[in-house]
Jmol script that loads the backbone (N, CA, C; Angstrom):
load data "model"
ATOM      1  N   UNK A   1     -56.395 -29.394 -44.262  1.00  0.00           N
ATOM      2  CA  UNK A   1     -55.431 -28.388 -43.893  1.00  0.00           C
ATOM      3  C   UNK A   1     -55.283 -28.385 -42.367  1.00  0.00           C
ATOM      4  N   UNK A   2     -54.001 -28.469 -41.751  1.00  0.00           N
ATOM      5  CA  UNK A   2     -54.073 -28.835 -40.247  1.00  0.00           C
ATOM      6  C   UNK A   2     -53.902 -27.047 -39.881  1.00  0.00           C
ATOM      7  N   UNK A   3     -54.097 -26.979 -38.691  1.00  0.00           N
ATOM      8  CA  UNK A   3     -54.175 -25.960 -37.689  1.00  0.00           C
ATOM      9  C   UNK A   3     -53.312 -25.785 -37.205  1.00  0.00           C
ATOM     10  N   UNK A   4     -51.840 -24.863 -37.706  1.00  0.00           N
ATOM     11  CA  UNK A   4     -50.716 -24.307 -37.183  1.00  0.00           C
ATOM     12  C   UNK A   4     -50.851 -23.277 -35.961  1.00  0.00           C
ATOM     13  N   UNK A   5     -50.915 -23.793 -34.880  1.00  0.00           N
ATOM     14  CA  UNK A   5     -50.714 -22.988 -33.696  1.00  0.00           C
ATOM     15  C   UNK A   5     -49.470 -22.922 -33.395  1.00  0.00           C
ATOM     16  N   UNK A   6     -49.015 -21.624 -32.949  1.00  0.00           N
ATOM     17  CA  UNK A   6     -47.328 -21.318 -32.139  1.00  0.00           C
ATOM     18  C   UNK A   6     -46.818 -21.863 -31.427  1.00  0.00           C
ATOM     19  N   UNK A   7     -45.680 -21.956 -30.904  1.00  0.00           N
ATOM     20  CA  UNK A   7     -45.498 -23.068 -29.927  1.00  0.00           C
ATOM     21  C   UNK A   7     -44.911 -21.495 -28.757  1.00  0.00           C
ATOM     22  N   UNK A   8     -44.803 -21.964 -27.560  1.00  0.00           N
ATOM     23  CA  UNK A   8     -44.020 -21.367 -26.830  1.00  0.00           C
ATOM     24  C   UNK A   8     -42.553 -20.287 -26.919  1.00  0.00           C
ATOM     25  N   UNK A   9     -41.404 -21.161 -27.538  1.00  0.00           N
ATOM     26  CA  UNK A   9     -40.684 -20.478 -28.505  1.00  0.00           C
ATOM     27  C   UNK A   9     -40.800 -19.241 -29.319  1.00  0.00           C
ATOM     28  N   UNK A  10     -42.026 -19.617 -30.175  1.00  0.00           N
ATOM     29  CA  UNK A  10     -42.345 -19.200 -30.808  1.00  0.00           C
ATOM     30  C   UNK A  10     -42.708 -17.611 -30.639  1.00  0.00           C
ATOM     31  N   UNK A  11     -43.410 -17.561 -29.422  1.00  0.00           N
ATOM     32  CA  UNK A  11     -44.190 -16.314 -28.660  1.00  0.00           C
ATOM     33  C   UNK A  11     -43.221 -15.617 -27.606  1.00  0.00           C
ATOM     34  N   UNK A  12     -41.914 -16.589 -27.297  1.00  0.00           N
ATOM     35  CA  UNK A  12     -40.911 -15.605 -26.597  1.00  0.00           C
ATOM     36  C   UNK A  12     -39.621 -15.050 -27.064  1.00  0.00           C
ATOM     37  N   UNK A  13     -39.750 -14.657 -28.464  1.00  0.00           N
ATOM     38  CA  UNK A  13     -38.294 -14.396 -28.584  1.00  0.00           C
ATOM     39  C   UNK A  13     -37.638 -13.301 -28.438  1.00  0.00           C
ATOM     40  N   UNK A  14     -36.387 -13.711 -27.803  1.00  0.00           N
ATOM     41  CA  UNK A  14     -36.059 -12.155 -27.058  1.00  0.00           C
ATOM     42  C   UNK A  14     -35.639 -10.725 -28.248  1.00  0.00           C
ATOM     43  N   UNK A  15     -35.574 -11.243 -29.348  1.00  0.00           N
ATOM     44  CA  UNK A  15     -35.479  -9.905 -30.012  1.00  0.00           C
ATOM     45  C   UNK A  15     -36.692  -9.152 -30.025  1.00  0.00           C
ATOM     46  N   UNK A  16     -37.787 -10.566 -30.029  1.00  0.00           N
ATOM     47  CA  UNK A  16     -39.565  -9.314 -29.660  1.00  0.00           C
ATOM     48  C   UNK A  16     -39.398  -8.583 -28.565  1.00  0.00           C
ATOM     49  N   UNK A  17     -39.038  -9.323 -27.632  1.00  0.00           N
ATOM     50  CA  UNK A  17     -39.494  -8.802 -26.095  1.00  0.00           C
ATOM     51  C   UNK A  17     -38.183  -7.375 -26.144  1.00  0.00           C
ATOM     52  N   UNK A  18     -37.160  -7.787 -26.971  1.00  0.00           N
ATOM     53  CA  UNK A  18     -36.604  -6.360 -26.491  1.00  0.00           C
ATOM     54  C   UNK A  18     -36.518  -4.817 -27.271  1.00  0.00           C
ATOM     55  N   UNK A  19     -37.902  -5.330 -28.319  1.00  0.00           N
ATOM     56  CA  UNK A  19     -38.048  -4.259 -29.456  1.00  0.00           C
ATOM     57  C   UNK A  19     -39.814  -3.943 -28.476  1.00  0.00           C
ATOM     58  N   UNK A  20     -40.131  -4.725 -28.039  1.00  0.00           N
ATOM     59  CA  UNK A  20     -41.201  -4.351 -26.557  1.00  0.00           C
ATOM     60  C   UNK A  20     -40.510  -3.051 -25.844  1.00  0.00           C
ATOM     61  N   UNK A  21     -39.596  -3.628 -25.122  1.00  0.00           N
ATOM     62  CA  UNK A  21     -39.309  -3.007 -24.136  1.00  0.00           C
ATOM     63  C   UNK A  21     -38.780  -1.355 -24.766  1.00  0.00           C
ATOM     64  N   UNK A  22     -37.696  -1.689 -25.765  1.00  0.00           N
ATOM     65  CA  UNK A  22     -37.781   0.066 -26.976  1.00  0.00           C
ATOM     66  C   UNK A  22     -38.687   0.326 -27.163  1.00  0.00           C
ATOM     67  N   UNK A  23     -39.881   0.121 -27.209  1.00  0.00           N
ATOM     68  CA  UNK A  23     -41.074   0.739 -27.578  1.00  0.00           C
ATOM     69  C   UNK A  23     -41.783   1.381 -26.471  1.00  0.00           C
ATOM     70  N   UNK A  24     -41.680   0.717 -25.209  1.00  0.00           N
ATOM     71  CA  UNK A  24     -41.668   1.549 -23.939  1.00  0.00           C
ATOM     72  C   UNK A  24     -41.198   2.401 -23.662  1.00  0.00           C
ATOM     73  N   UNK A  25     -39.427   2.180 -23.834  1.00  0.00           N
ATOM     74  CA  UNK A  25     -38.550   3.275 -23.138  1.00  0.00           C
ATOM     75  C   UNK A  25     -39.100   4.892 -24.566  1.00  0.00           C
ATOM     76  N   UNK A  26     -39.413   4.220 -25.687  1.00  0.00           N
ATOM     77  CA  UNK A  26     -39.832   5.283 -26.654  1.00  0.00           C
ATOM     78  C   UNK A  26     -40.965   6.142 -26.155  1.00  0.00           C
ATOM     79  N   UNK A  27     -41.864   5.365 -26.005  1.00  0.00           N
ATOM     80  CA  UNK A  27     -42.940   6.115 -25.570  1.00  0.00           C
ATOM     81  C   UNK A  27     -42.853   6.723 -24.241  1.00  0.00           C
ATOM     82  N   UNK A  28     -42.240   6.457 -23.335  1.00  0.00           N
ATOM     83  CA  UNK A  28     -41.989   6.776 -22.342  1.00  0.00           C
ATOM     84  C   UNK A  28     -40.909   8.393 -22.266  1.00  0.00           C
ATOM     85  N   UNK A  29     -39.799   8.648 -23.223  1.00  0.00           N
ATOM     86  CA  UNK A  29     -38.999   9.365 -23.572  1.00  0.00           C
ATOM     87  C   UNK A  29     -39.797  10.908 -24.226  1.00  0.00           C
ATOM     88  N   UNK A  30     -40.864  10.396 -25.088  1.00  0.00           N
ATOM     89  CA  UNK A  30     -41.737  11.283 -25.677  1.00  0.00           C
ATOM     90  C   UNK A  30     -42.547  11.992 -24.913  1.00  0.00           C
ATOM     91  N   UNK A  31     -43.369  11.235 -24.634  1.00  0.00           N
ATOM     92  CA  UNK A  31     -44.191  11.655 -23.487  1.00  0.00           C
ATOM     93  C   UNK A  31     -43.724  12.674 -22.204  1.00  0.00           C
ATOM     94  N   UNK A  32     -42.227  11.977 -21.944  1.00  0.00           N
ATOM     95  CA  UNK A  32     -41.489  13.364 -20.957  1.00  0.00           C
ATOM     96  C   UNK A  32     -41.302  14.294 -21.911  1.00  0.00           C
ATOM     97  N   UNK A  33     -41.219  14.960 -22.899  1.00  0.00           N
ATOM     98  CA  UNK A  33     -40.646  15.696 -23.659  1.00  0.00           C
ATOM     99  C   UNK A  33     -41.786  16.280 -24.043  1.00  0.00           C
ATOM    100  N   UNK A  34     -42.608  15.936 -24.276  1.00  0.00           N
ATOM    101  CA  UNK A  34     -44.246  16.620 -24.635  1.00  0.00           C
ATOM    102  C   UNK A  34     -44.566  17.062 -23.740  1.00  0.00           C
ATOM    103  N   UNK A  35     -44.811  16.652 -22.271  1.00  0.00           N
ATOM    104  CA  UNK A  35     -45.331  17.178 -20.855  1.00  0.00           C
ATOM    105  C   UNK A  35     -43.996  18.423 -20.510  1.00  0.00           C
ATOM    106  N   UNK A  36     -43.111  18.160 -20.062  1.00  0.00           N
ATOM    107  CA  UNK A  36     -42.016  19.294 -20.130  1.00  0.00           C
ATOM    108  C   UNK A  36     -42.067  20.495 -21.020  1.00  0.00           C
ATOM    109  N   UNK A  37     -42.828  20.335 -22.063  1.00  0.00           N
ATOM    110  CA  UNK A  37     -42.677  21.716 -23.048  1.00  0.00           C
ATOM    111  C   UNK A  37     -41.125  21.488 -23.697  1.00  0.00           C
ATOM    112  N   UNK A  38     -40.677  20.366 -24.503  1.00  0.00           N
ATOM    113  CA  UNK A  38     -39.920  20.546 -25.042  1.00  0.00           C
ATOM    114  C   UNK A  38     -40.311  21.613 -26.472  1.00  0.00           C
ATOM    115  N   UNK A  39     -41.153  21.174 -26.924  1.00  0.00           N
ATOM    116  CA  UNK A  39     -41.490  21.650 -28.526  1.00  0.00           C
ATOM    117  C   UNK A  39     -42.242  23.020 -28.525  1.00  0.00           C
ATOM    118  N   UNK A  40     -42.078  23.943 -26.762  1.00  0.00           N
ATOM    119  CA  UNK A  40     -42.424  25.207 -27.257  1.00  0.00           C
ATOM    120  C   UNK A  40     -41.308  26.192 -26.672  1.00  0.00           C
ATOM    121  N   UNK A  41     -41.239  27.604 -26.397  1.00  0.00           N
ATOM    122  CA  UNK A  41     -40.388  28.316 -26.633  1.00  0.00           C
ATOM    123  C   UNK A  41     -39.477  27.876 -25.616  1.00  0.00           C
ATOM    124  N   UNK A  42     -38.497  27.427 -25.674  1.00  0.00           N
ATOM    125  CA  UNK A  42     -37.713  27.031 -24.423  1.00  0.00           C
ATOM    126  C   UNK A  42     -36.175  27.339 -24.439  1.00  0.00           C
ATOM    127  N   UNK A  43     -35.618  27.599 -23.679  1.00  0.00           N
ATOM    128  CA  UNK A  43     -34.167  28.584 -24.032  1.00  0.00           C
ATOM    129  C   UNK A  43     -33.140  27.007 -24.146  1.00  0.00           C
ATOM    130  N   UNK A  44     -31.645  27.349 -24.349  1.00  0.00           N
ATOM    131  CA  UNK A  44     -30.725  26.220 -24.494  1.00  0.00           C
ATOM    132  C   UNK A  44     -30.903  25.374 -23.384  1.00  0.00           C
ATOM    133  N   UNK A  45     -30.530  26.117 -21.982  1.00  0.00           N
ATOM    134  CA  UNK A  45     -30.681  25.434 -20.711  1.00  0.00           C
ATOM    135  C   UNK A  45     -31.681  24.741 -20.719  1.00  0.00           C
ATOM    136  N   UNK A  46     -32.882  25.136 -20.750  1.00  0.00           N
ATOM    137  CA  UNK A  46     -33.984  24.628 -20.204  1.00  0.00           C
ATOM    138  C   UNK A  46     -34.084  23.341 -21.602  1.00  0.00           C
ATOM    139  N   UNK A  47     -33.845  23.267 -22.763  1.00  0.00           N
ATOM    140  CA  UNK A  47     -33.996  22.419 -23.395  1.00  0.00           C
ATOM    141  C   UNK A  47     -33.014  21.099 -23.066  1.00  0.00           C
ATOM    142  N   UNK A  48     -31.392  21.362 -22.593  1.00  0.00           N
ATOM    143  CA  UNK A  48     -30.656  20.404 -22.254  1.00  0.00           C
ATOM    144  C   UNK A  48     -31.341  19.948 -21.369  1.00  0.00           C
ATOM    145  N   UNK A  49     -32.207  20.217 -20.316  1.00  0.00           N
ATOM    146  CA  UNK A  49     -32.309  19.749 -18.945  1.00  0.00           C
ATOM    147  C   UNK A  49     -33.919  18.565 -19.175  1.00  0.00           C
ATOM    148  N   UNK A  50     -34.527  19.148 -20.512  1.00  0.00           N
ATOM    149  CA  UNK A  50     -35.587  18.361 -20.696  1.00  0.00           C
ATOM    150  C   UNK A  50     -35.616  17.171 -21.357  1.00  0.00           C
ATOM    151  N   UNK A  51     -34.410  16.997 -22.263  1.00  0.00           N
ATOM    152  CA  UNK A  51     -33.553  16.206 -23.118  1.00  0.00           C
ATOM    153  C   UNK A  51     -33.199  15.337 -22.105  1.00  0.00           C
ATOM    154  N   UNK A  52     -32.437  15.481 -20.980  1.00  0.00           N
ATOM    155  CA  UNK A  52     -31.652  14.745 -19.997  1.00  0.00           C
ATOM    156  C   UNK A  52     -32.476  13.665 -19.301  1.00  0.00           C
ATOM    157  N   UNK A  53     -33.960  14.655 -19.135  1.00  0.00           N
ATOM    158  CA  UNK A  53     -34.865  14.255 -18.238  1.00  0.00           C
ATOM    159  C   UNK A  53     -35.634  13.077 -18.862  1.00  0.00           C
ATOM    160  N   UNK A  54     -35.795  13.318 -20.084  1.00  0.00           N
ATOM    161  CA  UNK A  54     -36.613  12.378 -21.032  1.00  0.00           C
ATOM    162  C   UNK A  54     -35.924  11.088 -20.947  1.00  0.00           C
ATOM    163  N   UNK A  55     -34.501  11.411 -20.976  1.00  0.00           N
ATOM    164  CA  UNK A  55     -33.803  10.114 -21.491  1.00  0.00           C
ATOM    165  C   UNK A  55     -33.601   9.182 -20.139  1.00  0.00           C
ATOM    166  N   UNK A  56     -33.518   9.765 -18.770  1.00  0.00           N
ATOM    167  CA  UNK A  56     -33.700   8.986 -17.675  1.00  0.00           C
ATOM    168  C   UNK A  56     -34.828   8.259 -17.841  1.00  0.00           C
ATOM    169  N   UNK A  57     -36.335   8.929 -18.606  1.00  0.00           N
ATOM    170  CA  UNK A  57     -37.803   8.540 -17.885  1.00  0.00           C
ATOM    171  C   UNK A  57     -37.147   7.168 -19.657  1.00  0.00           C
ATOM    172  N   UNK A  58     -37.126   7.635 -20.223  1.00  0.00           N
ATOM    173  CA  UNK A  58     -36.762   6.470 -21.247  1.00  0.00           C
ATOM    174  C   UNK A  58     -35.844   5.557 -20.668  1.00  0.00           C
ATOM    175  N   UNK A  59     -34.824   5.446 -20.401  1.00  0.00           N
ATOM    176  CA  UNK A  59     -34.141   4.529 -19.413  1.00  0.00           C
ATOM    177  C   UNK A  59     -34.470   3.329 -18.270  1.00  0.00           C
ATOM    178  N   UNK A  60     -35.029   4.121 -17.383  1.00  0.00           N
ATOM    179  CA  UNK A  60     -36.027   3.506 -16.698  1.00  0.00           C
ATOM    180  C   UNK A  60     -36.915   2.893 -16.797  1.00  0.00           C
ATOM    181  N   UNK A  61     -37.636   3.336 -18.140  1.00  0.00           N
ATOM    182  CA  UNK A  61     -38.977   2.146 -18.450  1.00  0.00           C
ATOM    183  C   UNK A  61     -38.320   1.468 -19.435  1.00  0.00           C
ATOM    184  N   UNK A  62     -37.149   1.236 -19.994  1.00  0.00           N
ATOM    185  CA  UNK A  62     -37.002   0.201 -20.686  1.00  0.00           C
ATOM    186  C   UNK A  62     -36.262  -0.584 -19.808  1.00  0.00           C
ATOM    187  N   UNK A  63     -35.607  -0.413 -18.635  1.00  0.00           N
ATOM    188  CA  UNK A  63     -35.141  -1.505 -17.535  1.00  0.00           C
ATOM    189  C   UNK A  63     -36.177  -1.968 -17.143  1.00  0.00           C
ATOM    190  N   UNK A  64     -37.039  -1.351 -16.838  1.00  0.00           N
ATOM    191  CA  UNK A  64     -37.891  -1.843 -15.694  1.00  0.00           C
ATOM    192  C   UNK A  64     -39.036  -2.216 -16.860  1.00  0.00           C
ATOM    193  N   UNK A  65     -39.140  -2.630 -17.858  1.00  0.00           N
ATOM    194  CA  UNK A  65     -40.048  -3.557 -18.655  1.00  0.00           C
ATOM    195  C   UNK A  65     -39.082  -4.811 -19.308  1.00  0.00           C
ATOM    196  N   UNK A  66     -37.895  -5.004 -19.240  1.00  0.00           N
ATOM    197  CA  UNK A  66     -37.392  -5.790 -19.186  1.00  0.00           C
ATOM    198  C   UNK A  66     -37.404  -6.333 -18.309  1.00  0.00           C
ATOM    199  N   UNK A  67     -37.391  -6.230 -16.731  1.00  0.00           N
ATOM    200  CA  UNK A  67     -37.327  -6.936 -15.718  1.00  0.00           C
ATOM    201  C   UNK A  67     -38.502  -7.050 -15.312  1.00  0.00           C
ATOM    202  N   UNK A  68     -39.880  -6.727 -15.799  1.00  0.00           N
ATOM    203  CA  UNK A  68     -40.765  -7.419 -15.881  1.00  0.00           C
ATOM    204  C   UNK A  68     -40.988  -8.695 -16.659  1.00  0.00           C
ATOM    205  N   UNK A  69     -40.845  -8.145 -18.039  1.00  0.00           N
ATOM    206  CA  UNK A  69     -41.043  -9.221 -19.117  1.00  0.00           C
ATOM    207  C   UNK A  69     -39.875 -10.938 -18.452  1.00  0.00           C
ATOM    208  N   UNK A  70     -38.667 -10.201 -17.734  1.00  0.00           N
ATOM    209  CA  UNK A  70     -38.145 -11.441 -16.978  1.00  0.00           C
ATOM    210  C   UNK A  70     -38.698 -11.933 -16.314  1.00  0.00           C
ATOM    211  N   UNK A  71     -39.201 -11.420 -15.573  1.00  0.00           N
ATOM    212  CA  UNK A  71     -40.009 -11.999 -14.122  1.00  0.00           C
ATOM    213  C   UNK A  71     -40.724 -13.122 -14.978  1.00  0.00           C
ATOM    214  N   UNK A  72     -42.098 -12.674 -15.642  1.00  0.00           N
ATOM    215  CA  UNK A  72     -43.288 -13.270 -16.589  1.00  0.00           C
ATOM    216  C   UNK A  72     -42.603 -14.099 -16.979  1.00  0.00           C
ATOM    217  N   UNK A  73     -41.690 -14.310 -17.967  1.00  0.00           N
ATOM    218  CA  UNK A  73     -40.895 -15.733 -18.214  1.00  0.00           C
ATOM    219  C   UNK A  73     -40.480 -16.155 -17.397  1.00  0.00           C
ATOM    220  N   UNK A  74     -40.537 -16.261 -15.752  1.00  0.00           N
ATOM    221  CA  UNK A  74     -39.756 -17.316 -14.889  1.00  0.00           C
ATOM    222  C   UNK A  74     -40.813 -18.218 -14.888  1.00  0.00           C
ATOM    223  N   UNK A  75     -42.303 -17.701 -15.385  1.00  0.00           N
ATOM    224  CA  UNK A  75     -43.337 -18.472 -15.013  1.00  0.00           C
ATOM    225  C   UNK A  75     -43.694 -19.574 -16.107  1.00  0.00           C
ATOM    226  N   UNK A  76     -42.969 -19.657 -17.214  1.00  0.00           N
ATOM    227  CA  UNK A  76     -43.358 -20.377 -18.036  1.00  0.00           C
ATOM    228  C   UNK A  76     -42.052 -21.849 -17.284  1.00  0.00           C
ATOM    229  N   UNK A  77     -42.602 -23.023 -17.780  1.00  0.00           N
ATOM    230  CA  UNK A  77     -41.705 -23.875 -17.529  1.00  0.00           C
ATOM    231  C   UNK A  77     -41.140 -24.426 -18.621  1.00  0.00           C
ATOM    232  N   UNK A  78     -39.549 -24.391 -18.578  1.00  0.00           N
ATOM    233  CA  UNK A  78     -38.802 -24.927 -19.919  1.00  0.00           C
ATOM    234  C   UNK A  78     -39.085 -26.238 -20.517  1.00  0.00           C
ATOM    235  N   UNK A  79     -39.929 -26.981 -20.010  1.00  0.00           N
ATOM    236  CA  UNK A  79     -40.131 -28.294 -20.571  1.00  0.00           C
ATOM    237  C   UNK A  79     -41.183 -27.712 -21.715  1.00  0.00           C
ATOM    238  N   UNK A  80     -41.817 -26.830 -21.159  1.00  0.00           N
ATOM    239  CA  UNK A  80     -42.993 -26.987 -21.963  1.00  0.00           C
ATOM    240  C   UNK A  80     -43.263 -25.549 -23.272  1.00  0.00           C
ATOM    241  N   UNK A  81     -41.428 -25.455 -23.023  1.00  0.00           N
ATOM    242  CA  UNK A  81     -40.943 -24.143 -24.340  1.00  0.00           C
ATOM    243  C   UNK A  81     -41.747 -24.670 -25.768  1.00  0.00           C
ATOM    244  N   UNK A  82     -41.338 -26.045 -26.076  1.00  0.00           N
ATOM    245  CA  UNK A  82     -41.835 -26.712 -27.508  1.00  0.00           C
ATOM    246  C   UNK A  82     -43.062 -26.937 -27.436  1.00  0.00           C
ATOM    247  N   UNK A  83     -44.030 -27.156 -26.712  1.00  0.00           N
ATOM    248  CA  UNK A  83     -45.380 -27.592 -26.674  1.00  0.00           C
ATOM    249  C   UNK A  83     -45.930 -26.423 -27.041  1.00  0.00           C
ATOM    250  N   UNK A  84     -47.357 -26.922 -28.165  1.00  0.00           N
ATOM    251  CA  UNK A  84     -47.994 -25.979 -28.694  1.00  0.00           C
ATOM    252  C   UNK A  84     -48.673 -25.300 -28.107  1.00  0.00           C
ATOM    253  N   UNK A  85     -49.126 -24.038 -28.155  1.00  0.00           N
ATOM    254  CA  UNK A  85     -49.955 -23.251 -27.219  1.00  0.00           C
ATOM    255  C   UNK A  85     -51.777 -23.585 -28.052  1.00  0.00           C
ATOM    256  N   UNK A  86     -52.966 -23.841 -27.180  1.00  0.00           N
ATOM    257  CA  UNK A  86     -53.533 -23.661 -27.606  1.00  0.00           C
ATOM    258  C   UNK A  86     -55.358 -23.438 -26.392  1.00  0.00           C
ATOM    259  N   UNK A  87     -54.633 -23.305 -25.814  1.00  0.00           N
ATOM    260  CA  UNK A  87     -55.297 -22.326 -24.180  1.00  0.00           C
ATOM    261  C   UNK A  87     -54.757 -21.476 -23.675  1.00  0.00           C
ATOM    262  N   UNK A  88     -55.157 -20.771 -22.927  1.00  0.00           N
ATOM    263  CA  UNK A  88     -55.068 -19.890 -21.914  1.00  0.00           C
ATOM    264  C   UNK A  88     -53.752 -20.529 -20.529  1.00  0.00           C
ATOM    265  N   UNK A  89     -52.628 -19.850 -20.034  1.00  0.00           N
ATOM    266  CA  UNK A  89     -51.833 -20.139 -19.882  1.00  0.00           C
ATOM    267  C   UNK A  89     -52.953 -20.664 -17.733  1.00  0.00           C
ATOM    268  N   UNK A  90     -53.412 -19.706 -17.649  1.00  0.00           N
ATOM    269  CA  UNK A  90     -54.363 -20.141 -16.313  1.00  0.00           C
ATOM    270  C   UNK A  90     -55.605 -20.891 -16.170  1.00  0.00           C
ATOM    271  N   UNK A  91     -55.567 -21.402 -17.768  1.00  0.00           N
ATOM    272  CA  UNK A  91     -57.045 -22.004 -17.717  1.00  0.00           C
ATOM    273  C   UNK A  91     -56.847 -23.283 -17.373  1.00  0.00           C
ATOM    274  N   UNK A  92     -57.756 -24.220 -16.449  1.00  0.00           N
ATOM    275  CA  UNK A  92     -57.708 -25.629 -16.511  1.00  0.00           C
ATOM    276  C   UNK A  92     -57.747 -26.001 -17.603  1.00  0.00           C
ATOM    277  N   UNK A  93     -56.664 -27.846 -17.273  1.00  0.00           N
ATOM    278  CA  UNK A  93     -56.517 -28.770 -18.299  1.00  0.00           C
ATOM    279  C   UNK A  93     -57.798 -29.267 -18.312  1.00  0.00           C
ATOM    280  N   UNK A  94     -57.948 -29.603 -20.183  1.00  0.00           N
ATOM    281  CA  UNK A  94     -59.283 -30.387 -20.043  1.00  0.00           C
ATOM    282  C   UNK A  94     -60.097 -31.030 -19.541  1.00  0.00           C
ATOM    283  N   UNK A  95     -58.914 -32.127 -18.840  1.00  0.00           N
ATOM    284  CA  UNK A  95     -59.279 -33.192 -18.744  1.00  0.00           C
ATOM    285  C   UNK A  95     -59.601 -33.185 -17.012  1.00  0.00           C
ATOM    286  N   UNK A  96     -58.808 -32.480 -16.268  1.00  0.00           N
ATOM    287  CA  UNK A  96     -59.050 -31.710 -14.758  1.00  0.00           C
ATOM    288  C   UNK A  96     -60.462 -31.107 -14.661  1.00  0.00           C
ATOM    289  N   UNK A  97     -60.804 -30.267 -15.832  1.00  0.00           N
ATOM    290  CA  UNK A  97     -62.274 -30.015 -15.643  1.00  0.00           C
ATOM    291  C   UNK A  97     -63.551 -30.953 -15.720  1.00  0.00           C
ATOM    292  N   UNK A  98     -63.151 -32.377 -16.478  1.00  0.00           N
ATOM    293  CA  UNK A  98     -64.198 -32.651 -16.667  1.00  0.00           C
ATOM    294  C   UNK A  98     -64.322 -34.128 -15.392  1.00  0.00           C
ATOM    295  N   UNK A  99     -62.695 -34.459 -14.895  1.00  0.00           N
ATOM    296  CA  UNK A  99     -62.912 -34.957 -13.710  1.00  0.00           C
ATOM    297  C   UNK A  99     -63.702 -34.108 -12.816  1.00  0.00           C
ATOM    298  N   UNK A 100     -63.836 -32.790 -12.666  1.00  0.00           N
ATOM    299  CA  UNK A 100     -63.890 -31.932 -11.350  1.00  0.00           C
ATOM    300  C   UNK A 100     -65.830 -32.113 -11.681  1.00  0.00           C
ATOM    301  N   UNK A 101     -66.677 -32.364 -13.129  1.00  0.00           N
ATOM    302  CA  UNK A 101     -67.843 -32.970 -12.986  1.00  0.00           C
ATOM    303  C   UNK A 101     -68.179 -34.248 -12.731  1.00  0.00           C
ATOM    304  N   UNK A 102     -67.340 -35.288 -12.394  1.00  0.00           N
ATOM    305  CA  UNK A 102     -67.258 -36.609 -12.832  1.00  0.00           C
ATOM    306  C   UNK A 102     -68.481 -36.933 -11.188  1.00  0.00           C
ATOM    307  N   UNK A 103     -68.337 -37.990 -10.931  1.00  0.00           N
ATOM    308  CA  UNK A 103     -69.261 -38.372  -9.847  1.00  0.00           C
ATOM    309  C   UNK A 103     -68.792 -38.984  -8.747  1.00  0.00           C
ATOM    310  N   UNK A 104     -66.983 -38.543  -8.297  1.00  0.00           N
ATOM    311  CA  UNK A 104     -66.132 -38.829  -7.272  1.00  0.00           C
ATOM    312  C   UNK A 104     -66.709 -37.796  -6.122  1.00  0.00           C
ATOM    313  N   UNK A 105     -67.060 -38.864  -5.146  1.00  0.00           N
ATOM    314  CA  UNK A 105     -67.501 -37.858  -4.275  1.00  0.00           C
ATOM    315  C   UNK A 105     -66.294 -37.288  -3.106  1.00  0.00           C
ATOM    316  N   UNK A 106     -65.724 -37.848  -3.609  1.00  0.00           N
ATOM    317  CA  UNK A 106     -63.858 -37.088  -2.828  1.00  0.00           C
ATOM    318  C   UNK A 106     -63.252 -36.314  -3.789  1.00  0.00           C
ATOM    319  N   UNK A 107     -63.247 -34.837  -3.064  1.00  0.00           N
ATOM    320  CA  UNK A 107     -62.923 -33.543  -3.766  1.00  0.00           C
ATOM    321  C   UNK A 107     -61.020 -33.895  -3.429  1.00  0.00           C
ATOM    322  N   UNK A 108     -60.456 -33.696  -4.438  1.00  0.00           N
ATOM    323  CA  UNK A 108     -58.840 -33.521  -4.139  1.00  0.00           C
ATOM    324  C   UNK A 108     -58.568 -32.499  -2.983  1.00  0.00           C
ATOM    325  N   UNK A 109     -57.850 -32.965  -1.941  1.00  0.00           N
ATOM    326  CA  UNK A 109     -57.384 -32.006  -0.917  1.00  0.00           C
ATOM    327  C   UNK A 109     -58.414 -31.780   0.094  1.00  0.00           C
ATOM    328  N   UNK A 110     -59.375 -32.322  -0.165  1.00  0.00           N
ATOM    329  CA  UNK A 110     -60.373 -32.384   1.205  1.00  0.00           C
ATOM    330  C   UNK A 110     -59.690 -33.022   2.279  1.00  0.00           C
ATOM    331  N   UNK A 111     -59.868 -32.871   3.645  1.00  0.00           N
ATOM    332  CA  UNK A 111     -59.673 -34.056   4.809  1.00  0.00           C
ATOM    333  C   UNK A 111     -60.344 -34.668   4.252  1.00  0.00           C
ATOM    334  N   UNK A 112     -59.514 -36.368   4.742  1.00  0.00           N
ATOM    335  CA  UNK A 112     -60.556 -37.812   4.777  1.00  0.00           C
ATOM    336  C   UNK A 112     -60.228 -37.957   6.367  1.00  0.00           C
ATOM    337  N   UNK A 113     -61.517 -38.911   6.529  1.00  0.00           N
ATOM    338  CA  UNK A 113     -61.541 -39.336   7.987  1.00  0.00           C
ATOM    339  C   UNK A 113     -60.726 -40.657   8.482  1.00  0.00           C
ATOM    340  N   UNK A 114     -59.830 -40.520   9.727  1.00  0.00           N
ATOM    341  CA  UNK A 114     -59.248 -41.555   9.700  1.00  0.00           C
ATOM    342  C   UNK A 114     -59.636 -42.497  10.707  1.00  0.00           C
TER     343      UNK A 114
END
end "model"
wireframe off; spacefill off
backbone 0.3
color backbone group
């Protein structure tokens, strides 16, 4: 039985990332509305104005987690959308680590003497 890992694709698709970001601006909307005292005695005014308020703080965090979640994808590189994921996106390549024990006594990027 082979080992189906995700590929890249796989882990960015923008209908996830933008049912992410609703889930922010949600929680974010609530949370103003709970702290404000929407749900205790509160007159018409004061309820329009907490309603209004919620929906800015909801607004705002669903822009501004979208334009995060953009940013974070500038960092992936499109070549490597199809390639399977199966490390850590900052971890050294294998094969870099096991040169970096090997018995070259010239470190990459050291001065050499000329």
């Amino acid at each position: 039985m082979t080992d189906q890992r995700p590929t890249r694709r796989d882990l960015l698709k923008p209908v996830q990332l933008l049912g992410f970001a609703f889930a922010a601006a949600a929680f974010g909307g609530i949370i103003a509305l709970v702290s404000m005292g929407f749900f205790q005695d509160l007159t018409g005014p004061e309820r329009e104005h907490v309603v209004v308020v919620s929906l800015v703080v909801a607004g705002i965090s669903f822009i501004a987690t979208l334009v995060i979640i953009a940013l974070l994808m500038l960092a992936v590189d499109p070549a490597q959308i199809t390639q399977e994921v199966d490390r850590g996106v900052l971890m050294d390549e294998p094969d870099a680590a096991a040169s970096a024990t090997g018995d070259d006594d010239a470190t990459p990027g050291a001065p050499t003497a000329h």
